[in-house]
N, C-alpha and C positions, 0 to 999 in steps of 0.2 A: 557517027557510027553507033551501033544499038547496041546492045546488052549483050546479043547473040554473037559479035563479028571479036569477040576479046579473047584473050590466049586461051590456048587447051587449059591453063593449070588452073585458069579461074574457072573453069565450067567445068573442073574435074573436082573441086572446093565443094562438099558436100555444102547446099544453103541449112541458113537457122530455121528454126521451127515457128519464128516470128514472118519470116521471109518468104516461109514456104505455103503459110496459110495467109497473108497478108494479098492480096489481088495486084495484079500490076497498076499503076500512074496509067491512068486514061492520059493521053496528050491532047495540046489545043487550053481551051478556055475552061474546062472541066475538071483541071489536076489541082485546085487550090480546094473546091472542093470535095474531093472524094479524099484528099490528105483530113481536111478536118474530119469528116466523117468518123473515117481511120483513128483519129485521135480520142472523138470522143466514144468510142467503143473500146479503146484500149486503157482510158484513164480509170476507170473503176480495178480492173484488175490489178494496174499499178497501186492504184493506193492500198489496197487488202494486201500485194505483196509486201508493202511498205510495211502495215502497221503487225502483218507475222512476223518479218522480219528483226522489230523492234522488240517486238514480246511475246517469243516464243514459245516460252514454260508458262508462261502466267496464266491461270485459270478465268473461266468469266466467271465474275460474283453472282450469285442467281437473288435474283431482284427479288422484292418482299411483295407481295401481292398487295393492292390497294385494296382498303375495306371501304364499304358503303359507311351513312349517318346511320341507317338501321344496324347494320353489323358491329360494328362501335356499341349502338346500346345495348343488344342483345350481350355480349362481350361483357360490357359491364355492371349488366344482371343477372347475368347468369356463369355459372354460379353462385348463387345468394351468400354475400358473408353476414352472418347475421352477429351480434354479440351479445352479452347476456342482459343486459340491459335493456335493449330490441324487443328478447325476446320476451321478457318481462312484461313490460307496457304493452305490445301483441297482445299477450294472453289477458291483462288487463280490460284492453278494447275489447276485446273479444267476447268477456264474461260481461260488459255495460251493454254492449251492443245487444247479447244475447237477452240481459234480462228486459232492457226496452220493448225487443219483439214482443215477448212475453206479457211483459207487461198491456203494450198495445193491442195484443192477441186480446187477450180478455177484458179490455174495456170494450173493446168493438163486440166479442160477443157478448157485455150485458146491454149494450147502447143496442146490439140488435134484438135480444130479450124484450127489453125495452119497446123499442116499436114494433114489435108486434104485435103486442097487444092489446089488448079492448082496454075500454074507456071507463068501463065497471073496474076491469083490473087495478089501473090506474090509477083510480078513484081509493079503490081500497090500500093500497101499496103508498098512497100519501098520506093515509091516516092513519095506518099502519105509525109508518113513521112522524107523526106529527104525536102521536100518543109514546112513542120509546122519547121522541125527545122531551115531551112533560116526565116522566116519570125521569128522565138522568137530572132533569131539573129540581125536582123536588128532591132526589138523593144527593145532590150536590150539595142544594141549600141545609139539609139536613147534618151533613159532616159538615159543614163550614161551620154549623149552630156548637155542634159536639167539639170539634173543635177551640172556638171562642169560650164556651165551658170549661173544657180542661185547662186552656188558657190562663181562665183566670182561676179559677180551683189550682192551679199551679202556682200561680201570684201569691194568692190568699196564706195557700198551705208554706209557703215559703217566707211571707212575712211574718205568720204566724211563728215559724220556727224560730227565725232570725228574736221573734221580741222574746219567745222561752229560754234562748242561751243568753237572751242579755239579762234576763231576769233572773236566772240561775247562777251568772258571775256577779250580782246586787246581791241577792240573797246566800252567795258564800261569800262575799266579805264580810256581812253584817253577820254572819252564823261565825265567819274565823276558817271555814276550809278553805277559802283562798285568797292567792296573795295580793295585796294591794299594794297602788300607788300612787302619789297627787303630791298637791303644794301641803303644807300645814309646819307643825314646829317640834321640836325637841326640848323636852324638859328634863333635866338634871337636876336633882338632891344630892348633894354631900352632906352624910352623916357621920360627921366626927365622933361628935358624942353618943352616938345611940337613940338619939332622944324621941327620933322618927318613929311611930307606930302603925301599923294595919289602917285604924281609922281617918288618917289624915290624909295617907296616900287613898283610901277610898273616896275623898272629901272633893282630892284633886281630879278624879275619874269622873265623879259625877259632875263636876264643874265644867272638865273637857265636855260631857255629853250634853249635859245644857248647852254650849255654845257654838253646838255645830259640828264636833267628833265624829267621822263615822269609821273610823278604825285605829285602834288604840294597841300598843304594844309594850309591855313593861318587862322591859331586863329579856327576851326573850320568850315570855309568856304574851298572850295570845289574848284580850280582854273582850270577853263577848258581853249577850246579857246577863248569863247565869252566874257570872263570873264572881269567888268570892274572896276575900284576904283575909287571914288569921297575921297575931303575931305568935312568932316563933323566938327561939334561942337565936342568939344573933342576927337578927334581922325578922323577913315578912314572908308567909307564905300565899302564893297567889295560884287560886283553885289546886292547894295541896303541893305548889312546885315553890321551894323556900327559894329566897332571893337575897341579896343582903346589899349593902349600900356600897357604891352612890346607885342610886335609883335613877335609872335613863327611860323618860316615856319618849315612845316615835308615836306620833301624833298625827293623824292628815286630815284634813279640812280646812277653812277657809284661817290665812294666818292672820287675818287683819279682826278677828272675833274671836280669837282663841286668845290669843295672847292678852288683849283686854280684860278677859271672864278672868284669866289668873291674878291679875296685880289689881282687883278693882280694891277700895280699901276695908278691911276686915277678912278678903279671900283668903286663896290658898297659899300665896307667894308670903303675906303677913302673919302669918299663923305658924307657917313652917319656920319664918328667921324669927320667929317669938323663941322658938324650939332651939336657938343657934344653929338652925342651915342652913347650909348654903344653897341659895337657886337659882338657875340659868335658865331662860328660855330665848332658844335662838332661831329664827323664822328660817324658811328652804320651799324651795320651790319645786322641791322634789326630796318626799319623803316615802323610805319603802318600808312596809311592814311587810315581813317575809314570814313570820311564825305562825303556825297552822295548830287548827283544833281538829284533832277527830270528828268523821263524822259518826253521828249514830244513828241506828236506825232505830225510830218506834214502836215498842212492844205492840202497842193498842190502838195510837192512835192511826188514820190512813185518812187519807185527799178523800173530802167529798163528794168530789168527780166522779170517781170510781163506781 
């Protein structure tokens, strides 16, 4: 019995909207497929019911657009981050670059100068220049000459100086304006008695300078050449400044001939203990005469030089 021959209630059953638009089952050998058919025309719609079904509030995430390898690097040159540093070395390049132009600009135009022209020009433009460079030649060799002159006119002038200040500290010790010091010896008088006089300690001066003295000190006083001793009341005066016993000479010069000139037999060491004094002469390898004579200056007489 078919579809049609069923109770009034089933044909009164409003059909579904599946049923209604679905075709009837061909019968025979045809219904296995026009059912698949059927199925695969209604599977898409089930699965999209499906997946609303599942998530229905849910938004679709809007996809990021793919960028090309161009777009990428556009992207990441542009906009330029430059820093200050960058931009530093930029303007650096930029001022080398420019003066190279520059530079190249006007060698090419005198190298074009240059070949243009005639073979007279040329000609002249090398002698030109063969003549500037004699003449730098000859002002070079000429300051080198001037040069080497003041050089030694420098040397000269400076050795020169060096011998006038050492000849100036020889000629103030020997004069007494300045201070000396070397090896030599110390000679001590004790006068008990008195018996010491002017001439004996001069006896002893001139003894020192025979054998080699060249700067002599008594008590203080200063003994140059002009140098002269009186006696006084109590004692000796030496160029006007009184002194009085024990008599101390600081003595510098060589001690191995000084100290012999005093004790040879008859000198001054024998003479004085005739006197009953006492004498000490004790050698030093450092003896300072510190006592200073004015200098003065000459009314009349002046350096020949002059």
């Amino acid at each position: 019995m078919s579809s049609q021959d069923e109770t009034p209630e089933n044909s009164e059953t409003s059909p579904s909207p599946e049923a209604a638009q679905a075709p009837e089952t061909p019968k025979g050998s045809d219904a296995p497929e026009a059912s698949e058919n059927r199925l695969r025309k209604e599977l898409p719609e089930e699965v999209q019911a499906q997946e609303d079904t599942e998530s229905p509030d849910t938004e679709a995430e809007p996809r990021k657009p793919v960028l090309t390898g161009r777009q990428r690097l556009v992207k990441g040159l542009w906009p330029p981050r430059v820093s200050r540093a960058q931009f530093i070395v930029a303007l650096l390049l930029f001022g080398l670059g420019f003066g190279l132009a520059v530079q190249v600009a006007s060698n090419s135009d005198s190298d074009g100068a240059l070949r243009g022209a005639r073979q007279e020009d040329l000609v002249r433009i090398l002698d030109e220049l063969d003549d500037r460079t004699q003449r730098l030649e000859e002002e070079k060799q000429g300051l080198e000459d001037q040069r080497t002159e003041l050089e030694n006119s420098s040397d000269q002038a400076e050795e020169a100086r060096k011998q006038t200040v050492e000849k100036e500290k020889q000629l103030g010790i020997l004069a007494g304006t300045v201070a000396a010091q070397g090896p030599g010896i110390t000679l001590t008088i004790e006068d008990e008695k008195g018996t010491v006089e002017a001439d004996m300690l001069l006896d002893a001066i001139q003894e020192l300078r025979a054998a080699g003295a060249e700067a002599i000190q008594v008590n203080g006083v200063r003994v140059v050449a002009g140098t002269y001793l009186t006696d006084v009341s109590g004692g000796v005066a030496v160029d006007g400044n009184k002194i009085s016993a024990p008599y101390r000479f600081k003595v510098i010069g060589k001690p191995q001939d000084l100290e012999p000139a005093l004790n040879i037999p008859g000198g001054v060491v024998q003479t004085l203990e005739k006197e009953q004094a006492t004498v000490t002469v004790e050698r030093s390898d450092k003896i300072i005469v510190d006592a200073l004579r004015p200098a003065k200056r000459p009314d009349y007489a002046r350096s020949s030089s002059q």
